[in-house]
C-alpha positions in Angstrom: -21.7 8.5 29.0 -21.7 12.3 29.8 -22.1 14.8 26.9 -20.9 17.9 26.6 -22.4 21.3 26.6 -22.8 24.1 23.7 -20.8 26.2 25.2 -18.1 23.3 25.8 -17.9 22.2 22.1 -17.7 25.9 20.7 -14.6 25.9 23.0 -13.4 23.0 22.6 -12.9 23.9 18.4 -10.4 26.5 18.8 -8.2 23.9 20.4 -5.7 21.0 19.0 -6.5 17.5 19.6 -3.6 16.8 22.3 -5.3 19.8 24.1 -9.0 18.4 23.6 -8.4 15.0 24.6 -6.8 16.0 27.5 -9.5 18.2 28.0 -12.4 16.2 27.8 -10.3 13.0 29.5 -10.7 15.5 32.9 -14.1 16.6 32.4 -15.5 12.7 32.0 -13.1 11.9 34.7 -10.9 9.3 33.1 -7.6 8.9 34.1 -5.0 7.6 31.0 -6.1 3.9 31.9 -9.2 4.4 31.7 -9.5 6.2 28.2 -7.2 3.7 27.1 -9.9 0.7 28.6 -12.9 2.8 27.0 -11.5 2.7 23.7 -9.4 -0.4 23.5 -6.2 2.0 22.6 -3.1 1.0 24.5 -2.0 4.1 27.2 1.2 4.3 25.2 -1.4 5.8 22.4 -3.6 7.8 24.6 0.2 9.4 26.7 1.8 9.9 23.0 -2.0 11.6 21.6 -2.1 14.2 24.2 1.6 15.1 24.1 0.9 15.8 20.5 3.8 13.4 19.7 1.3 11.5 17.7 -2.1 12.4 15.7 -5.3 10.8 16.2 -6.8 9.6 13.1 -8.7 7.4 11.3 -10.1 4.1 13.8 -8.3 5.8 16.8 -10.0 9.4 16.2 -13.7 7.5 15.5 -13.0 5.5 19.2 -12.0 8.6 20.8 -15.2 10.9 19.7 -17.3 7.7 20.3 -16.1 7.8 24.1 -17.0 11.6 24.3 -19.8 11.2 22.7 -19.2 13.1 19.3 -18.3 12.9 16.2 -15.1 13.0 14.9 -15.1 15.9 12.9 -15.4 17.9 16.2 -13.1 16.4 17.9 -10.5 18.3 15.7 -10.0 21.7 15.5 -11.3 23.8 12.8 -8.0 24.4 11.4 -7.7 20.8 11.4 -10.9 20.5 10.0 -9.7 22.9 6.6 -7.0 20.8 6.3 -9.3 17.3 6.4 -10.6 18.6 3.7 -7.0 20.4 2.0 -5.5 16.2 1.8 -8.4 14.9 -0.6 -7.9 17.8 -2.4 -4.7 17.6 -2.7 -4.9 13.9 -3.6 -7.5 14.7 -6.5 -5.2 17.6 -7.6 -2.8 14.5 -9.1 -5.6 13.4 -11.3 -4.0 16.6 -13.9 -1.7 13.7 -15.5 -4.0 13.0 -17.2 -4.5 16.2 -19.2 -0.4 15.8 -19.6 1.4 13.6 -17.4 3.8 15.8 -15.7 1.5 17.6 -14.6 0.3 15.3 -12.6 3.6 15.6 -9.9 4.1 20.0 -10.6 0.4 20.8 -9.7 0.3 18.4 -6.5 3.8 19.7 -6.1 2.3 23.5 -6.2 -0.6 22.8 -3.5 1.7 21.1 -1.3 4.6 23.6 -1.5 2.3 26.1 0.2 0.4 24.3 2.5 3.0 22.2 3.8 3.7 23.6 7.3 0.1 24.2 8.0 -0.2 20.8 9.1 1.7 17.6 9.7 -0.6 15.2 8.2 -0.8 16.9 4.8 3.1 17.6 4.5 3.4 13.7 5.5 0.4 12.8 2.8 2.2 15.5 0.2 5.1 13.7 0.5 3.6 10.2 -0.5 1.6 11.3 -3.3 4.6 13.7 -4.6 7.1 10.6 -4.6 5.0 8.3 -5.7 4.1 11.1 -8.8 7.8 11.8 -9.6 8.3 8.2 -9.9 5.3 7.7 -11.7 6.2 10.4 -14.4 9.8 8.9 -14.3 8.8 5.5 -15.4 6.2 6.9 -18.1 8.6 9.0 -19.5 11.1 6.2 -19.5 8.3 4.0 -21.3 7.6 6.2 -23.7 11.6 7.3 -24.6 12.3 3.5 -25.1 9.1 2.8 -27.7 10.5 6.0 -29.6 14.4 4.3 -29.9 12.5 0.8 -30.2 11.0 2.2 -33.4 13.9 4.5 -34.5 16.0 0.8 -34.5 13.5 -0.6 -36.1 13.0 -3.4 -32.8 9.8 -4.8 -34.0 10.2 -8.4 -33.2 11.3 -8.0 -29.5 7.9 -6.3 -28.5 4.0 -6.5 -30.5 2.1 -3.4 -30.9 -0.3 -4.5 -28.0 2.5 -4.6 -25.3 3.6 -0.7 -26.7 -0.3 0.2 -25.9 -1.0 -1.9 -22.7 2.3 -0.7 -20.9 1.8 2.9 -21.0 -2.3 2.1 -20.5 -1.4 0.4 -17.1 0.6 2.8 -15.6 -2.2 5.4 -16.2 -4.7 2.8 -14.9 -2.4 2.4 -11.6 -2.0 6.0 -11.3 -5.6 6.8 -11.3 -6.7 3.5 -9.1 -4.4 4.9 -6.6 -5.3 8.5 -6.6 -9.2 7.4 -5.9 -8.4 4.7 -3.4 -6.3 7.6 -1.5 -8.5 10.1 -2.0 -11.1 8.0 -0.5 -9.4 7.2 2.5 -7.9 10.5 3.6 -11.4 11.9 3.2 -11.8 8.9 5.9 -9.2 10.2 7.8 -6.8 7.1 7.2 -3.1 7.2 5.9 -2.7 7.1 2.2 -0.5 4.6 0.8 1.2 5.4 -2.1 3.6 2.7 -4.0 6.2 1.9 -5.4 8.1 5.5 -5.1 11.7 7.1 -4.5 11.7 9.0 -1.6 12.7 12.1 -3.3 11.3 14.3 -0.6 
Protein backbone atom coordinates (compact mmCIF):
# COMPACT_ATOMS: atom_id res chain seq x y z
CA UNK A 1 0.00 0.00 0.00
CA UNK A 2 1.80 3.37 -0.91
CA UNK A 3 1.65 6.28 1.66
CA UNK A 4 1.70 9.50 1.16
CA UNK A 5 4.22 12.24 1.76
CA UNK A 6 4.18 15.48 4.25
CA UNK A 7 4.09 17.58 1.83
CA UNK A 8 1.12 15.59 0.01
CA UNK A 9 -1.19 15.44 3.06
CA UNK A 10 -0.60 19.30 3.92
CA UNK A 11 -2.00 19.60 0.36
CA UNK A 12 -4.25 17.44 0.20
CA UNK A 13 -6.32 19.42 3.45
CA UNK A 14 -7.16 22.40 1.60
CA UNK A 15 -9.07 20.31 -0.76
CA UNK A 16 -12.83 18.69 -0.78
CA UNK A 17 -13.18 15.01 -0.64
CA UNK A 18 -14.47 14.59 -4.45
CA UNK A 19 -11.12 16.41 -5.18
CA UNK A 20 -8.99 14.19 -2.74
CA UNK A 21 -10.21 10.99 -3.71
CA UNK A 22 -9.75 11.58 -7.09
CA UNK A 23 -6.55 12.79 -6.22
CA UNK A 24 -5.11 10.16 -4.37
CA UNK A 25 -7.15 7.32 -6.73
CA UNK A 26 -4.25 8.75 -9.46
CA UNK A 27 -1.34 8.85 -7.36
CA UNK A 28 -1.89 5.00 -6.05
CA UNK A 29 -2.87 4.29 -9.55
CA UNK A 30 -6.31 2.85 -9.20
CA UNK A 31 -8.57 3.19 -11.82
CA UNK A 32 -12.63 3.57 -10.49
CA UNK A 33 -12.77 -0.46 -10.50
CA UNK A 34 -10.21 -0.83 -8.75
CA UNK A 35 -10.93 1.63 -5.67
CA UNK A 36 -14.19 0.23 -5.81
CA UNK A 37 -12.46 -3.68 -5.45
CA UNK A 38 -10.10 -2.27 -2.66
CA UNK A 39 -12.78 -1.10 -0.61
CA UNK A 40 -15.74 -3.28 -1.39
CA UNK A 41 -17.81 0.02 -2.48
CA UNK A 42 -19.75 -0.43 -5.63
CA UNK A 43 -18.22 2.12 -8.70
CA UNK A 44 -21.55 3.71 -8.71
CA UNK A 45 -20.35 5.00 -5.05
CA UNK A 46 -16.75 5.70 -5.90
CA UNK A 47 -18.21 7.77 -9.74
CA UNK A 48 -21.00 9.60 -7.46
CA UNK A 49 -18.04 10.39 -4.43
CA UNK A 50 -15.69 12.12 -6.69
CA UNK A 51 -18.42 14.04 -8.64
CA UNK A 52 -19.27 15.33 -5.26
CA UNK A 53 -22.86 14.16 -5.97
CA UNK A 54 -22.53 12.25 -2.82
CA UNK A 55 -20.49 12.55 0.61
CA UNK A 56 -18.30 10.01 1.98
CA UNK A 57 -19.07 9.25 5.43
CA UNK A 58 -19.25 7.07 8.06
CA UNK A 59 -18.18 3.05 6.92
CA UNK A 60 -17.49 4.33 3.30
CA UNK A 61 -15.03 7.39 4.54
CA UNK A 62 -13.22 4.69 7.24
CA UNK A 63 -12.73 2.13 3.85
CA UNK A 64 -11.59 4.88 1.76
CA UNK A 65 -8.75 6.44 4.30
CA UNK A 66 -7.94 2.66 5.07
CA UNK A 67 -7.08 2.16 1.20
CA UNK A 68 -4.88 5.40 1.34
CA UNK A 69 -3.49 4.64 4.25
CA UNK A 70 -4.90 7.39 6.59
CA UNK A 71 -7.14 8.22 8.81
CA UNK A 72 -10.33 9.57 8.19
CA UNK A 73 -10.22 12.68 9.73
CA UNK A 74 -7.58 13.63 6.97
CA UNK A 75 -9.16 12.50 4.38
CA UNK A 76 -11.63 15.54 4.70
CA UNK A 77 -10.83 18.92 4.48
CA UNK A 78 -10.31 21.12 7.32
CA UNK A 79 -13.33 23.02 6.66
CA UNK A 80 -14.93 19.72 6.72
CA UNK A 81 -13.24 18.87 9.66
CA UNK A 82 -14.85 22.26 11.69
CA UNK A 83 -17.93 21.15 10.63
CA UNK A 84 -17.39 17.31 11.99
CA UNK A 85 -17.16 18.72 14.85
CA UNK A 86 -20.14 21.86 14.35
CA UNK A 87 -23.00 18.49 13.93
CA UNK A 88 -22.36 17.00 17.54
CA UNK A 89 -22.48 20.23 18.67
CA UNK A 90 -25.24 21.07 17.25
CA UNK A 91 -26.95 17.80 18.23
CA UNK A 92 -25.91 18.57 22.12
CA UNK A 93 -27.15 22.17 21.60
CA UNK A 94 -31.03 20.32 21.76
CA UNK A 95 -30.24 19.07 25.19
CA UNK A 96 -31.59 23.11 26.33
CA UNK A 97 -35.19 21.52 26.67
CA UNK A 98 -34.47 20.57 29.38
CA UNK A 99 -33.84 23.85 31.14
CA UNK A 100 -37.38 24.82 29.28
CA UNK A 101 -38.61 22.75 26.52
CA UNK A 102 -38.86 25.02 23.73
CA UNK A 103 -35.83 25.83 23.96
CA UNK A 104 -34.81 22.79 22.98
CA UNK A 105 -36.00 23.36 18.95
CA UNK A 106 -35.14 27.84 19.00
CA UNK A 107 -31.48 27.23 20.16
CA UNK A 108 -30.76 24.18 17.75
CA UNK A 109 -32.86 26.32 15.42
CA UNK A 110 -30.30 29.41 16.11
CA UNK A 111 -26.96 27.25 15.40
CA UNK A 112 -28.34 25.82 12.42
CA UNK A 113 -29.81 29.07 10.86
CA UNK A 114 -26.22 30.26 10.53
CA UNK A 115 -24.29 27.51 9.72
CA UNK A 116 -26.51 26.03 7.32
CA UNK A 117 -24.91 26.67 3.93
CA UNK A 118 -21.52 25.97 5.20
CA UNK A 119 -21.99 22.48 4.61
CA UNK A 120 -24.37 19.95 3.35
CA UNK A 121 -24.22 17.41 5.90
CA UNK A 122 -25.04 19.78 8.87
CA UNK A 123 -27.98 21.57 6.95
CA UNK A 124 -29.26 17.82 6.16
CA UNK A 125 -28.46 16.78 10.07
CA UNK A 126 -30.16 20.43 11.24
CA UNK A 127 -32.95 19.54 9.50
CA UNK A 128 -33.62 16.15 11.33
CA UNK A 129 -32.96 17.22 14.68
CA UNK A 130 -35.02 20.68 14.04
CA UNK A 131 -38.16 18.46 12.88
CA UNK A 132 -37.88 15.98 15.12
CA UNK A 133 -37.58 19.13 18.07
CA UNK A 134 -40.62 21.00 16.69
CA UNK A 135 -42.55 17.95 16.82
CA UNK A 136 -41.20 17.06 20.02
CA UNK A 137 -42.22 20.50 21.61
CA UNK A 138 -45.53 20.08 19.71
CA UNK A 139 -46.63 16.88 21.34
CA UNK A 140 -45.31 18.11 24.97
CA UNK A 141 -47.07 21.08 24.80
CA UNK A 142 -50.05 19.20 23.56
CA UNK A 143 -49.59 16.77 26.76
CA UNK A 144 -49.34 19.28 28.98
CA UNK A 145 -52.55 21.61 27.60
CA UNK A 146 -54.80 18.45 27.80
CA UNK A 147 -53.68 17.50 31.73
CA UNK A 148 -54.60 21.31 32.43
CA UNK A 149 -58.37 20.96 30.70
CA UNK A 150 -58.42 17.27 32.17
CA UNK A 151 -58.17 18.86 35.63
CA UNK A 152 -60.09 22.15 34.82
CA UNK A 153 -63.19 19.30 33.87
CA UNK A 154 -62.48 17.64 36.67
CA UNK A 155 -61.56 14.10 34.32
CA UNK A 156 -60.08 12.21 37.14
CA UNK A 157 -61.35 8.81 36.43
CA UNK A 158 -60.31 8.61 32.68
CA UNK A 159 -56.59 8.95 33.59
CA UNK A 160 -54.49 8.06 37.41
CA UNK A 161 -52.01 10.52 38.53
CA UNK A 162 -49.12 8.10 37.40
CA UNK A 163 -50.11 8.18 33.66
CA UNK A 164 -50.20 12.46 34.04
CA UNK A 165 -46.33 11.91 35.39
CA UNK A 166 -45.05 9.02 33.24
CA UNK A 167 -46.34 10.58 29.82
CA UNK A 168 -44.63 13.85 30.01
CA UNK A 169 -41.47 11.77 31.76
CA UNK A 170 -41.18 9.65 28.58
CA UNK A 171 -41.13 12.08 26.07
CA UNK A 172 -38.31 13.81 27.90
CA UNK A 173 -36.65 10.34 28.36
CA UNK A 174 -37.01 9.86 24.29
CA UNK A 175 -35.89 13.23 23.65
CA UNK A 176 -32.70 12.93 25.57
CA UNK A 177 -31.95 9.04 24.43
CA UNK A 178 -32.15 10.40 21.04
CA UNK A 179 -30.07 13.42 21.30
CA UNK A 180 -27.07 11.17 22.87
CA UNK A 181 -27.56 8.24 20.50
CA UNK A 182 -27.19 11.11 17.63
CA UNK A 183 -24.70 12.93 19.05
CA UNK A 184 -22.68 9.86 19.29
CA UNK A 185 -22.95 8.90 15.90
CA UNK A 186 -22.43 12.04 13.98
CA UNK A 187 -19.28 12.47 16.11
CA UNK A 188 -18.74 8.87 14.20
CA UNK A 189 -19.42 10.42 11.11
CA UNK A 190 -22.77 8.38 10.53
CA UNK A 191 -26.30 9.86 9.67
CA UNK A 192 -28.44 10.74 12.64
CA UNK A 193 -31.84 9.39 12.74
CA UNK A 194 -34.23 11.36 14.17
CA UNK A 195 -38.08 10.07 14.72
CA UNK A 196 -41.09 10.35 14.51
CA UNK A 197 -41.04 14.21 13.07
CA UNK A 198 -43.08 16.56 10.56
CA UNK A 199 -41.04 17.61 8.00
CA UNK A 200 -41.48 21.24 8.73
CA UNK A 201 -38.18 22.20 7.12
Amino acid sequence: MQSITFVQRNCLKIMKLSDKVKELRIQHGFSQEELARQTQLSLRTIQRIEQNETEARGDTLKRLAQVFNLKPVELIGQVEQEQTYLIPLLNLSALSFIIYPILGFIVPLILWYFKRNGDKSLDEAGKKLINFQATWTLAITLVYGFSIFAKVMHFRGMFSFYTYLAIPYGFYALNFILIVINTIRSKNLKEVIYKPAIPFF
